[in-house]
Structures are given as structure tokens and as C-alpha cells.
Jmol script that loads the backbone (N, CA, C; Angstrom):
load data "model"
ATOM      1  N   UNK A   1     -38.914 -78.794  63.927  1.00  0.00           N
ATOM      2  CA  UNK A   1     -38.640 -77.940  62.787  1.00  0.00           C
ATOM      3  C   UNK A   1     -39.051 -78.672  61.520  1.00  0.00           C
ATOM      4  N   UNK A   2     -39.765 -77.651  60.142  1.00  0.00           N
ATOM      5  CA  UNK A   2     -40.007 -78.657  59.381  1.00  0.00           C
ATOM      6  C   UNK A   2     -38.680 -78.972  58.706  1.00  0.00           C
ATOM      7  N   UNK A   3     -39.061 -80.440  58.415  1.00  0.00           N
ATOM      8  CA  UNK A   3     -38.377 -81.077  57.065  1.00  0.00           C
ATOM      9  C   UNK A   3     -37.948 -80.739  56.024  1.00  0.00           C
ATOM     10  N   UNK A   4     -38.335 -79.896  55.840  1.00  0.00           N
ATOM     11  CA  UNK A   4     -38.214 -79.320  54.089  1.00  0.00           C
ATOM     12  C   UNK A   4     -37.541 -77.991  54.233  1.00  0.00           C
ATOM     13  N   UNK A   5     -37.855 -77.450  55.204  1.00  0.00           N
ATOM     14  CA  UNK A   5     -36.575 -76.285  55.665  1.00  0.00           C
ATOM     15  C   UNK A   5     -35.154 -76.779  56.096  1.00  0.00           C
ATOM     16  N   UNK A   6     -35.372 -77.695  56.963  1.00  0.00           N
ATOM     17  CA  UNK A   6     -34.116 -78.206  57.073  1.00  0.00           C
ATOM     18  C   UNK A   6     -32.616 -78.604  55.960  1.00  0.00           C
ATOM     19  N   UNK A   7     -33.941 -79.621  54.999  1.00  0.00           N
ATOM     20  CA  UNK A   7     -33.122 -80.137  53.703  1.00  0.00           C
ATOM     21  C   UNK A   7     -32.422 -78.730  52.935  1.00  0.00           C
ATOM     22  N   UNK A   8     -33.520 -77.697  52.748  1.00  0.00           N
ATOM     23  CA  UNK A   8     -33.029 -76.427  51.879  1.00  0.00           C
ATOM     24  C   UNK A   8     -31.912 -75.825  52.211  1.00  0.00           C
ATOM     25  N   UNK A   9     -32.323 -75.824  53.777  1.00  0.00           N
ATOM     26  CA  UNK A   9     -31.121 -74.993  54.339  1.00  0.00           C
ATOM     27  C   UNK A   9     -29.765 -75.967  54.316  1.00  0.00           C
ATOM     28  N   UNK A  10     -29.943 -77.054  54.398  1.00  0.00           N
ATOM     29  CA  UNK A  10     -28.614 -78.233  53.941  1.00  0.00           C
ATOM     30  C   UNK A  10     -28.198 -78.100  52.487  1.00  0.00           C
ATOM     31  N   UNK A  11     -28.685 -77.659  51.549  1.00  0.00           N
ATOM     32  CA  UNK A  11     -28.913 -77.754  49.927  1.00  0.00           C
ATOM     33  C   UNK A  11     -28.060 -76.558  50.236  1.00  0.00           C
ATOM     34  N   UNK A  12     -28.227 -75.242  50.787  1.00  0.00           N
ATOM     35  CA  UNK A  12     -27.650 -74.057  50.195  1.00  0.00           C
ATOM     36  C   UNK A  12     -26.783 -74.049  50.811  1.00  0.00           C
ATOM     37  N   UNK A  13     -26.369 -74.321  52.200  1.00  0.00           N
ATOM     38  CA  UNK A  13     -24.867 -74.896  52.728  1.00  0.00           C
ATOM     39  C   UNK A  13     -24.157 -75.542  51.610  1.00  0.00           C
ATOM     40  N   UNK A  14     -24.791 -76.095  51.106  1.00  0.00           N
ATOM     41  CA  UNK A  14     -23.661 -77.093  50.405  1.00  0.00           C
ATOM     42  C   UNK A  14     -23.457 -76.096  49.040  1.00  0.00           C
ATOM     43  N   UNK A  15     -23.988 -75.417  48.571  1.00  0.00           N
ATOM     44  CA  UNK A  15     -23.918 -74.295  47.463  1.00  0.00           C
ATOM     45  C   UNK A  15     -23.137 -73.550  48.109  1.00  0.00           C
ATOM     46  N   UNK A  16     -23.268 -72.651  49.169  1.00  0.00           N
ATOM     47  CA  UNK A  16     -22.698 -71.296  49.405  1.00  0.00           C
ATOM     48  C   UNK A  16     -20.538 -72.254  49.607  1.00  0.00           C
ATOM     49  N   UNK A  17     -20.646 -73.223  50.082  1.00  0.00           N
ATOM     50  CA  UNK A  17     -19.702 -73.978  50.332  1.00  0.00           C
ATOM     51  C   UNK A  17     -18.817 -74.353  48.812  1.00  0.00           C
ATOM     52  N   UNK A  18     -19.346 -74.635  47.767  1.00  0.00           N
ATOM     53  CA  UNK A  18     -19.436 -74.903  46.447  1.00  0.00           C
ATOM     54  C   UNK A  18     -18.702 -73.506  45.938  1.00  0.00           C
ATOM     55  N   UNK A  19     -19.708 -72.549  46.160  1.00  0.00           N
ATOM     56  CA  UNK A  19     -18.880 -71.567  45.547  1.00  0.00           C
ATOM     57  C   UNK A  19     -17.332 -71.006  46.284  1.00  0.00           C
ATOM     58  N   UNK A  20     -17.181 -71.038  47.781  1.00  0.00           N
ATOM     59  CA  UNK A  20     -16.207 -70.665  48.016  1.00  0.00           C
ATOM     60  C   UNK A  20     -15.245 -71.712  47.503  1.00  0.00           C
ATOM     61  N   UNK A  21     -14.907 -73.305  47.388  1.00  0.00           N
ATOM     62  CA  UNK A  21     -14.291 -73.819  46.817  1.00  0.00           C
ATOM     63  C   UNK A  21     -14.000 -73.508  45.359  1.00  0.00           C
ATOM     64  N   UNK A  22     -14.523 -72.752  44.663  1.00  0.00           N
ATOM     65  CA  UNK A  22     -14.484 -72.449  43.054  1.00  0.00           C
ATOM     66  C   UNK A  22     -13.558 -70.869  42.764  1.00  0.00           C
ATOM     67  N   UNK A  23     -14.162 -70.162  43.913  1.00  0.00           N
ATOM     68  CA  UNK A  23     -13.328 -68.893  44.102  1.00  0.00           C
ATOM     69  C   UNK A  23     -11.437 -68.811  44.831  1.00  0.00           C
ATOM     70  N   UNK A  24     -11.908 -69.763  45.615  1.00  0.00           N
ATOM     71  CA  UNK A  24     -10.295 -69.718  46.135  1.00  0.00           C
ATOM     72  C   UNK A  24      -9.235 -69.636  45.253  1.00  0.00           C
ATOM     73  N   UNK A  25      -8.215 -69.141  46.161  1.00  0.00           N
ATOM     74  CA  UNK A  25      -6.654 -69.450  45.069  1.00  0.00           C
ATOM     75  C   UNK A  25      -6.255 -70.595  44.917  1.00  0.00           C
ATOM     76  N   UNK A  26      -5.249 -71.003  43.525  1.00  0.00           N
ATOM     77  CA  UNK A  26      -4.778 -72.259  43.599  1.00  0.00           C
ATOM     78  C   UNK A  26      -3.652 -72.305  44.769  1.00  0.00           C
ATOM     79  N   UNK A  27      -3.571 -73.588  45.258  1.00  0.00           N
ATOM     80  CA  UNK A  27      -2.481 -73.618  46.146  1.00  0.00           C
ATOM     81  C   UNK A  27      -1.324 -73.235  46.461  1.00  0.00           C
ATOM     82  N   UNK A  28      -0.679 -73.156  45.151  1.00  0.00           N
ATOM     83  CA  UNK A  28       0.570 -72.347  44.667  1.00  0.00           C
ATOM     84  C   UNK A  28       1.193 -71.183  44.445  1.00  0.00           C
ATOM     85  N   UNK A  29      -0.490 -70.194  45.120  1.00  0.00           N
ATOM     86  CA  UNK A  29      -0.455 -68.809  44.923  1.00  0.00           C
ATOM     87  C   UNK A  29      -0.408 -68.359  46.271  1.00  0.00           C
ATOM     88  N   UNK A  30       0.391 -67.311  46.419  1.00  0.00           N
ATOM     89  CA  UNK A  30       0.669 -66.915  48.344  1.00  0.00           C
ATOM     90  C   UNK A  30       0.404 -65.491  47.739  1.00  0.00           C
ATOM     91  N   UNK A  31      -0.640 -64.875  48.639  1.00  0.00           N
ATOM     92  CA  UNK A  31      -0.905 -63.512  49.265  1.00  0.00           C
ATOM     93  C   UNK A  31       0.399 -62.398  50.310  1.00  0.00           C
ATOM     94  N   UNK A  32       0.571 -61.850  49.644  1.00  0.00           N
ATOM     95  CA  UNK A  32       1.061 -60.545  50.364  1.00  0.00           C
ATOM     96  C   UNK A  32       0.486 -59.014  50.256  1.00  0.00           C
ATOM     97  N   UNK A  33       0.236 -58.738  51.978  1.00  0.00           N
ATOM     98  CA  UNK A  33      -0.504 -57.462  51.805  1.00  0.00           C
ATOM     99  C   UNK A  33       0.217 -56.478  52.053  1.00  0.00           C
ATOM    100  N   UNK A  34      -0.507 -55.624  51.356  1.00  0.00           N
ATOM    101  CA  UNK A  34       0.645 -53.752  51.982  1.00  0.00           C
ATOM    102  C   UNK A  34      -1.093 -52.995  52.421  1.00  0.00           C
ATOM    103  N   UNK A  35      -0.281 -53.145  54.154  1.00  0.00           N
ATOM    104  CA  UNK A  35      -1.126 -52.783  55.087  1.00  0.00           C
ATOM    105  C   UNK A  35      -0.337 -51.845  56.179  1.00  0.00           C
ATOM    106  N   UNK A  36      -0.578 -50.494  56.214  1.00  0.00           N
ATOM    107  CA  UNK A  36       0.023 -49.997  56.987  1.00  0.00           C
ATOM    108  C   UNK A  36       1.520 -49.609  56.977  1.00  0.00           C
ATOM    109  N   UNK A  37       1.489 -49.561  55.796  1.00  0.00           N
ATOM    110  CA  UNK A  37       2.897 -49.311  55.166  1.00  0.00           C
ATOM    111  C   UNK A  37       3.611 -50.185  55.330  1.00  0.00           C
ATOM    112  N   UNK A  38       3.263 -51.672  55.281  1.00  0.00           N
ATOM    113  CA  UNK A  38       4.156 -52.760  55.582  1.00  0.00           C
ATOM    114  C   UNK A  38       3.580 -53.845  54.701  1.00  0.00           C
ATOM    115  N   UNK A  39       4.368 -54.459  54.020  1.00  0.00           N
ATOM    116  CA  UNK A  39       4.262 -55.665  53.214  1.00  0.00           C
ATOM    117  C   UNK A  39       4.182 -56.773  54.151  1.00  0.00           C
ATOM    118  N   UNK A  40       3.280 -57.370  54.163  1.00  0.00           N
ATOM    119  CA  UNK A  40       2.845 -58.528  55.359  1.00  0.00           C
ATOM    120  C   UNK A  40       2.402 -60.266  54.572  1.00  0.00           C
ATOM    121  N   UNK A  41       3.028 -60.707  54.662  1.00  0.00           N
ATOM    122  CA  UNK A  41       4.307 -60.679  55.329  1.00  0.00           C
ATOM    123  C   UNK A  41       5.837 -60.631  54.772  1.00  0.00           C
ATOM    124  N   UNK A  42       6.572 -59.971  55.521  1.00  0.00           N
ATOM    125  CA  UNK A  42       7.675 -59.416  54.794  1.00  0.00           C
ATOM    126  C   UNK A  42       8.302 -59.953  54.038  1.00  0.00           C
ATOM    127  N   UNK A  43       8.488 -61.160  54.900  1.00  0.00           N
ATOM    128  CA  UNK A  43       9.142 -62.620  54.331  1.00  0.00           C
ATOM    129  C   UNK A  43       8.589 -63.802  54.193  1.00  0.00           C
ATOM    130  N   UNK A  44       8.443 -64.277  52.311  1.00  0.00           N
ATOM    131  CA  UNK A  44       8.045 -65.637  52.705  1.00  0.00           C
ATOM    132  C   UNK A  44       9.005 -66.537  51.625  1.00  0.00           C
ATOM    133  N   UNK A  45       8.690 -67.678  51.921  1.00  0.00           N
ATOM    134  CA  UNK A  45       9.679 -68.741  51.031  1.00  0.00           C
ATOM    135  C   UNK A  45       8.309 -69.532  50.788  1.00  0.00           C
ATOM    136  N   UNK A  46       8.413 -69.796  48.730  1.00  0.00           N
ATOM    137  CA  UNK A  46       8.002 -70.380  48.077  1.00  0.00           C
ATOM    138  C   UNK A  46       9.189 -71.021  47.310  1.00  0.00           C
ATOM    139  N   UNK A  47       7.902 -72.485  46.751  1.00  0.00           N
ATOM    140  CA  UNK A  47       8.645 -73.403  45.633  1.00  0.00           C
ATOM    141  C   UNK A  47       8.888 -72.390  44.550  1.00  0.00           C
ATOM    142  N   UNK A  48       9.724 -72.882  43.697  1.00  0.00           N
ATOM    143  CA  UNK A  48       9.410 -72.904  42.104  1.00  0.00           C
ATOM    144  C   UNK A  48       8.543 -73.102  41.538  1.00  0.00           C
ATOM    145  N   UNK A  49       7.968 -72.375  40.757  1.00  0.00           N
ATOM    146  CA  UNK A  49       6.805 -72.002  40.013  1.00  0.00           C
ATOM    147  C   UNK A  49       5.447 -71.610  40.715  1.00  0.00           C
ATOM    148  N   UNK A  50       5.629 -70.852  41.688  1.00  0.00           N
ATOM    149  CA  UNK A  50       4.608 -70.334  42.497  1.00  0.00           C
ATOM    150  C   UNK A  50       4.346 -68.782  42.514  1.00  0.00           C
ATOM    151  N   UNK A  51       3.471 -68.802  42.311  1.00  0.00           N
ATOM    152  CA  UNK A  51       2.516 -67.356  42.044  1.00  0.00           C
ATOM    153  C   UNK A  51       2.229 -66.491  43.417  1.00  0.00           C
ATOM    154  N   UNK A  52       2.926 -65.329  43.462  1.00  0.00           N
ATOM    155  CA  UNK A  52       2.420 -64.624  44.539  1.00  0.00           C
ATOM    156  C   UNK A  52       1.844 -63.203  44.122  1.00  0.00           C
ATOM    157  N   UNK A  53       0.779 -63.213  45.047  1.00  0.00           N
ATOM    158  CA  UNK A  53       0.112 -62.096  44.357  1.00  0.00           C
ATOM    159  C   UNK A  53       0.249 -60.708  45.768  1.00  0.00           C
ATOM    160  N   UNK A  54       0.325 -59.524  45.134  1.00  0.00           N
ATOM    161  CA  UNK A  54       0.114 -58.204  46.193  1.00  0.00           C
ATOM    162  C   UNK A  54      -0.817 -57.744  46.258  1.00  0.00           C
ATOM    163  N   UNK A  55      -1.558 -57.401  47.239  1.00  0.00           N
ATOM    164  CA  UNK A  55      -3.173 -57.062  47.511  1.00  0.00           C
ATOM    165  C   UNK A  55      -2.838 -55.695  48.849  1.00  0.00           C
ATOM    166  N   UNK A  56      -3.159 -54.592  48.320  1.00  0.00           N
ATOM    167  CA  UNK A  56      -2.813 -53.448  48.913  1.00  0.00           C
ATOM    168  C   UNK A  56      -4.033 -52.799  49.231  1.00  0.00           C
ATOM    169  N   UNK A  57      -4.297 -52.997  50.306  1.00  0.00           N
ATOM    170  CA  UNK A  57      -5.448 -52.859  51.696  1.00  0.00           C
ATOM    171  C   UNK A  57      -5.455 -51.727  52.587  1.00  0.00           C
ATOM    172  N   UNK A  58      -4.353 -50.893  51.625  1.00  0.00           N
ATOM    173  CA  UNK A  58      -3.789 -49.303  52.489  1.00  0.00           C
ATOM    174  C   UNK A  58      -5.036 -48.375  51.432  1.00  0.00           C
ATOM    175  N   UNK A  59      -5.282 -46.617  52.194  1.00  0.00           N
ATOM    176  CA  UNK A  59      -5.812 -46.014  51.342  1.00  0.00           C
ATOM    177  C   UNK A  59      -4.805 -45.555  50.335  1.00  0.00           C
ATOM    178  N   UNK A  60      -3.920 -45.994  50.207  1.00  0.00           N
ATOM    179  CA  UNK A  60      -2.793 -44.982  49.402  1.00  0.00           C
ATOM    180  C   UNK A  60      -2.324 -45.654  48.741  1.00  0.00           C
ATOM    181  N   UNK A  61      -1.896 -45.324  47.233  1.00  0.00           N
ATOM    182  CA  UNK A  61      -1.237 -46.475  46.403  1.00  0.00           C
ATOM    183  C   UNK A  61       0.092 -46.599  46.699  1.00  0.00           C
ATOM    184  N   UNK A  62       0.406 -48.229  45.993  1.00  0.00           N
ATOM    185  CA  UNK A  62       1.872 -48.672  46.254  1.00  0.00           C
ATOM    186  C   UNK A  62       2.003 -49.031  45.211  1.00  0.00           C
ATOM    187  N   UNK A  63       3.433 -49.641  45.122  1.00  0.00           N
ATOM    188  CA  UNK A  63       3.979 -50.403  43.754  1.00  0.00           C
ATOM    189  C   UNK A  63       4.778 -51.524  44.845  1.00  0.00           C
ATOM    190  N   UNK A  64       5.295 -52.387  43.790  1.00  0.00           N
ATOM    191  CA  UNK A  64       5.659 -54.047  43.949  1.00  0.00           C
ATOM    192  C   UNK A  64       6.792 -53.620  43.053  1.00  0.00           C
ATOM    193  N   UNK A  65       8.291 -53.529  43.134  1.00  0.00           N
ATOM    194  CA  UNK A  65       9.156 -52.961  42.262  1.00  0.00           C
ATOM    195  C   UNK A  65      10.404 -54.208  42.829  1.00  0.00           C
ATOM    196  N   UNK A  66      10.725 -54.909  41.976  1.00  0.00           N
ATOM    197  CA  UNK A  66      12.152 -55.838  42.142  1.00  0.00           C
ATOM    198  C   UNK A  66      13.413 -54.637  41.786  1.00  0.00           C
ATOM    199  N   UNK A  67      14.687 -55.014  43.278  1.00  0.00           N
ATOM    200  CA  UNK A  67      15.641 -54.308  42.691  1.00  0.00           C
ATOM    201  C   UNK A  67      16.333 -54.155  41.634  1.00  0.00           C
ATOM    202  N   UNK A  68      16.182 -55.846  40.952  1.00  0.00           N
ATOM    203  CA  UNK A  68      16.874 -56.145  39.788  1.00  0.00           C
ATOM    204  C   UNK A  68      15.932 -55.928  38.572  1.00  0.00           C
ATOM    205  N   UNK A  69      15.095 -55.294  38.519  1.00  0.00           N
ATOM    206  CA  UNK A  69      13.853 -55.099  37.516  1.00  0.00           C
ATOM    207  C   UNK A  69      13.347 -56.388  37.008  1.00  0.00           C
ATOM    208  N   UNK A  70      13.293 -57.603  37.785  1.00  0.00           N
ATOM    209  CA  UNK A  70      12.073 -58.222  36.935  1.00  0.00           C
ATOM    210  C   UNK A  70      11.170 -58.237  36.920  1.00  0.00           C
ATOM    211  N   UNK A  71      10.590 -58.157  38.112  1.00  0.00           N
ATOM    212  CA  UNK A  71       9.050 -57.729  38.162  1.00  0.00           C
ATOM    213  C   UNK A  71       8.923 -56.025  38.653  1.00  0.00           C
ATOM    214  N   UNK A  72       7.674 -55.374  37.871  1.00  0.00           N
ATOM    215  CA  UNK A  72       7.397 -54.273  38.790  1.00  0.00           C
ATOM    216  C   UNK A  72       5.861 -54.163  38.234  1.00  0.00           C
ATOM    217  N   UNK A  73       5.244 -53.674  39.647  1.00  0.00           N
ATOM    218  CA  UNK A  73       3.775 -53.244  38.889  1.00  0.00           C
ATOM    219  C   UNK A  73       4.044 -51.736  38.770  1.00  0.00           C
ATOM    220  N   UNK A  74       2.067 -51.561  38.430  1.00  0.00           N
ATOM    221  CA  UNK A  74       1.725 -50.040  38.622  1.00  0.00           C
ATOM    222  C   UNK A  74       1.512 -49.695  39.506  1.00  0.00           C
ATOM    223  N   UNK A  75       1.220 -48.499  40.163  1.00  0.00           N
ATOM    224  CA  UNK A  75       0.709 -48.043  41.332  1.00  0.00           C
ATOM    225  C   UNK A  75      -0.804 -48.774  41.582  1.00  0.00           C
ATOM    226  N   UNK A  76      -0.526 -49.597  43.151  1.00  0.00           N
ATOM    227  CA  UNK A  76      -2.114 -49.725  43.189  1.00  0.00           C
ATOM    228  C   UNK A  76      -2.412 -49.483  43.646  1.00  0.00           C
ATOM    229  N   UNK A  77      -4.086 -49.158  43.261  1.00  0.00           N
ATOM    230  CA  UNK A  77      -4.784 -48.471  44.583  1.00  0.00           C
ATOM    231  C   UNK A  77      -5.557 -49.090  45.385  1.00  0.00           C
ATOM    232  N   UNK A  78      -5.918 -48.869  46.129  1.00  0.00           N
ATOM    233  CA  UNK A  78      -7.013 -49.546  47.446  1.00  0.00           C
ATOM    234  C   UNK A  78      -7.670 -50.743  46.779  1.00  0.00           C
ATOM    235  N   UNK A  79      -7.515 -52.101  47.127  1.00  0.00           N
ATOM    236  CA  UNK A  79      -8.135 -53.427  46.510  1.00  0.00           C
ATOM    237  C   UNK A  79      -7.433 -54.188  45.570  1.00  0.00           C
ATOM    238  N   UNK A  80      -6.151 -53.721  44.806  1.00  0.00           N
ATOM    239  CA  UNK A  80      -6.028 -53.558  43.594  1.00  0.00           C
ATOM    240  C   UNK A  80      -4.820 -54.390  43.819  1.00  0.00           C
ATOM    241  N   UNK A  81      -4.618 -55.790  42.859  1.00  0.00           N
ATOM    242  CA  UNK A  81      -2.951 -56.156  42.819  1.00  0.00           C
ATOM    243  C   UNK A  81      -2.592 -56.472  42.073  1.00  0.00           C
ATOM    244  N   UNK A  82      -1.243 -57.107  42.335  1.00  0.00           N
ATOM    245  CA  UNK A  82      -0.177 -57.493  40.923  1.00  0.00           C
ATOM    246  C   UNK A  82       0.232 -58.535  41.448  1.00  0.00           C
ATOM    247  N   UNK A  83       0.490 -59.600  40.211  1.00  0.00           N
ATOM    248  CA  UNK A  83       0.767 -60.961  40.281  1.00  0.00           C
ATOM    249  C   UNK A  83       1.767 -61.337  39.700  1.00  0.00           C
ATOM    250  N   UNK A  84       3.023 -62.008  40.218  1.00  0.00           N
ATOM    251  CA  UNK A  84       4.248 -62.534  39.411  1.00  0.00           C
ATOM    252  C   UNK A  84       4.058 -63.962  40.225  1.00  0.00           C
ATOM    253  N   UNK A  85       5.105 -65.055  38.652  1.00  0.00           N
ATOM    254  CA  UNK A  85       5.094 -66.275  39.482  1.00  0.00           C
ATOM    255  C   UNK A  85       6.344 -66.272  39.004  1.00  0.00           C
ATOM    256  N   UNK A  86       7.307 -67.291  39.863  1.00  0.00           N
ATOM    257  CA  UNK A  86       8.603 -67.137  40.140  1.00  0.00           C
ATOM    258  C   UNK A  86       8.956 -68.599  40.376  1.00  0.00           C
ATOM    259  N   UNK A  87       9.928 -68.610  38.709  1.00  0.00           N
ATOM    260  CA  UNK A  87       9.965 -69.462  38.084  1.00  0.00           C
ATOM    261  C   UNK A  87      11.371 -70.117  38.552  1.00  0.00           C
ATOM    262  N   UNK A  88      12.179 -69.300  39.000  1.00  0.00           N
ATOM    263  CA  UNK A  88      13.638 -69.534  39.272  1.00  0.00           C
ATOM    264  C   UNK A  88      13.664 -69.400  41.054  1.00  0.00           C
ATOM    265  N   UNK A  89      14.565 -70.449  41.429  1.00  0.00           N
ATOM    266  CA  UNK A  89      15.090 -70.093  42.273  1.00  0.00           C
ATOM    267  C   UNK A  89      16.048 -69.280  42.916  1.00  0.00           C
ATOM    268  N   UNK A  90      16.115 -68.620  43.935  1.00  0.00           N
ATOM    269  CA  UNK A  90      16.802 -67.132  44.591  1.00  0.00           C
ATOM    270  C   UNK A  90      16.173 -66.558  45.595  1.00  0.00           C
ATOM    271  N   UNK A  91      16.498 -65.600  45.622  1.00  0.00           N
ATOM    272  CA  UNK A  91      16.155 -64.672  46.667  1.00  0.00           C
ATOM    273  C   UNK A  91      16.083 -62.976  45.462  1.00  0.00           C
ATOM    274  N   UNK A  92      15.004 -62.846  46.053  1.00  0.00           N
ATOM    275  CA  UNK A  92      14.298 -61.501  45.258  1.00  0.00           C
ATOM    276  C   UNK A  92      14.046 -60.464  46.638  1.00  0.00           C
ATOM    277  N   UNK A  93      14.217 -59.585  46.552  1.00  0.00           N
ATOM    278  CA  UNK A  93      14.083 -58.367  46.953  1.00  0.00           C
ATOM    279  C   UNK A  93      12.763 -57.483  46.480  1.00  0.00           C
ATOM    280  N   UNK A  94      12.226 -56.400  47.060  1.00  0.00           N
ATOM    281  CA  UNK A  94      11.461 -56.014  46.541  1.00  0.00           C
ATOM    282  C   UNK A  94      11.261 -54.760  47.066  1.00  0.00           C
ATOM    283  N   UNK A  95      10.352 -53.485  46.988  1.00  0.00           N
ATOM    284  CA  UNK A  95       9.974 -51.992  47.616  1.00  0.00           C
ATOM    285  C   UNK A  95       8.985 -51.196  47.202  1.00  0.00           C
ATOM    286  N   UNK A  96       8.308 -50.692  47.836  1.00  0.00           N
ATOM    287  CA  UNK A  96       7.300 -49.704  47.373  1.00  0.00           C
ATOM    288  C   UNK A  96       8.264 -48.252  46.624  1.00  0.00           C
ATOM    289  N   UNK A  97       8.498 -47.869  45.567  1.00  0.00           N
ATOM    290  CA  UNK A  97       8.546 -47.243  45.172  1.00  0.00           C
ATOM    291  C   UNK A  97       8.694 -45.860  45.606  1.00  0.00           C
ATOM    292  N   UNK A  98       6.926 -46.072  45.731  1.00  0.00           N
ATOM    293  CA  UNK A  98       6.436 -44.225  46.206  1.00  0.00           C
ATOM    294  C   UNK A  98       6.732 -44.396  47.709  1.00  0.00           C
ATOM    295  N   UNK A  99       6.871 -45.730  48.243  1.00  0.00           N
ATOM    296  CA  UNK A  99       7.104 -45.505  49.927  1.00  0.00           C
ATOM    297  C   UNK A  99       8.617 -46.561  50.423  1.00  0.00           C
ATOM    298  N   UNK A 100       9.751 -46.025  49.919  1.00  0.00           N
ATOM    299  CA  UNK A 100      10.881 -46.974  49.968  1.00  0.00           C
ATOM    300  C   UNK A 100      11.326 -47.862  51.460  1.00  0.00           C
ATOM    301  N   UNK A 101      10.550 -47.752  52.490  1.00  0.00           N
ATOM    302  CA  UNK A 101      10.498 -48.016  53.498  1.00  0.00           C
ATOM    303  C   UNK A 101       9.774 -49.640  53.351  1.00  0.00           C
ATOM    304  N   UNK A 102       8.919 -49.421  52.578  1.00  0.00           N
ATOM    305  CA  UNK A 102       8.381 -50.613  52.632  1.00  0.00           C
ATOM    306  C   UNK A 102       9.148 -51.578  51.593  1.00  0.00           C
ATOM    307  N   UNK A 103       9.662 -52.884  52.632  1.00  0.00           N
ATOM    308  CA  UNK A 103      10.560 -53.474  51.613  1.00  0.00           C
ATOM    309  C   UNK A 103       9.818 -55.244  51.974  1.00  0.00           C
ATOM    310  N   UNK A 104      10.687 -55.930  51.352  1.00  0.00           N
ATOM    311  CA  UNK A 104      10.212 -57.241  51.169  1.00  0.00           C
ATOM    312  C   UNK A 104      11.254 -58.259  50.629  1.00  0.00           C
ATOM    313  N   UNK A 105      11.092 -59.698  50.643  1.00  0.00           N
ATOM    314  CA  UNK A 105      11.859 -60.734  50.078  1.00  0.00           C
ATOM    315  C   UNK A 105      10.837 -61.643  49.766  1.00  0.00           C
ATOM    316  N   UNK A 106      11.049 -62.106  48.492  1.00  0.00           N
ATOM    317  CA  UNK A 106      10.745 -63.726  48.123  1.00  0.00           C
ATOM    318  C   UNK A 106      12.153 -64.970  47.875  1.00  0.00           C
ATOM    319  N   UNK A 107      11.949 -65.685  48.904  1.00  0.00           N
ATOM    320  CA  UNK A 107      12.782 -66.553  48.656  1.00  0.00           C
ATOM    321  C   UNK A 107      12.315 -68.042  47.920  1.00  0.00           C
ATOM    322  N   UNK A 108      12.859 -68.194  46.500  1.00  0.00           N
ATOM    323  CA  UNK A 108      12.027 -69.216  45.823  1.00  0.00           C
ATOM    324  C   UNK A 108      13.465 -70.289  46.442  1.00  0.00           C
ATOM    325  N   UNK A 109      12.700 -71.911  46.876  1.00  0.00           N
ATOM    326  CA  UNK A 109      13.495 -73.064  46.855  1.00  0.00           C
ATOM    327  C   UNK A 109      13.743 -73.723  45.546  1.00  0.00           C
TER     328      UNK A 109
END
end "model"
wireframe off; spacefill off
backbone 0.3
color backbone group
């Protein structure tokens, strides 16, 4: 194989690699999806001062609504999320709104 294809194709590995390191989340940020009418995963436990974001992968919009109103988004639609970081420790609760079935906890340490 030539040489010079080889190197290129090593060069853009190391680019296409480059960019996914630049795009990722910071470490401190945890994903939850609403898939199927279910917040996935239902339950998670984060530190203090960690960012979790909702990414709703259903065709139908949801909301991210705390019982105690501190956080709530808008309705999102397909792709679309909302981000709180959670500064205090507790246990938070959470529900889709338009679909009260779908429920959730963040437990900050």
C-alpha cells in the first residue's frame, strides 16, 4: 500500500478523533433520555455541582418539571433539551407534565 495514503489516512484519524474529543460533554454533565415514554435512566445519583441534561428522542414533546418548582423546561420536541446543574444536595423528583407517568429522581451527594 502506498506510503502517503497510509500517513493521510493516519493524519485524518487523528482529526476525525480531535474533533470528537472537542464535542463531547464535560464530565460532570449526565444525559437523561425520554424514550418511549420513559426517562432513562430513571434514576441517577450525581455530585454537587453537576449538570444534567434531558434529550427527548420520543416523536412527541415532553417537559422536565421539578415537584418543588425549581427546575422546569418547555415542551421539547424531538432532539431538543433542557439543562439544570444541581448545586445542592437532595433528592429531586421530577415528571413529564403533558405525560405524568413519566417520572424521575436526581439524587445529588
Amino acid at each position: 500500500m502506498n506510503v502517503k495514503l497510509l500517513l493521510a489516512a493516519g493524519v485524518l484519524a487523528l482529526s476525525l478523533g480531535g474533533i470528537g474529543r472537542l464535542s463531547a460533554a464535560p464530565e460532570n454533565t449526565i444525559q437523561v433520555s425520554a424514550k418511549n415514554f420513559m426517562f432513562s435512566p430513571a434514576t441517577i445519583t450525581v455530585k454537587a455541582g453537576a449538570t444534567v441534561t434531558w434529550l427527548n428522542l420520543d416523536e412527541e414533546p415532553h417537559t422536565v418539571f421539578s415537584n418543588t418548582g425549581l427546575f422546569r423546561s418547555s415542551a421539547l420536541d424531538t432532539k431538543e433539551s433542557f439543562t439544570f446543574t444541581f448545586d445542592k444536595p437532595g433528592t429531586y423528583h421530577y415528571l413529564c407534565t403533558i405525560h405524568p407517568q413519566m417520572q424521575g429522581t436526581i439524587v445529588v451527594e
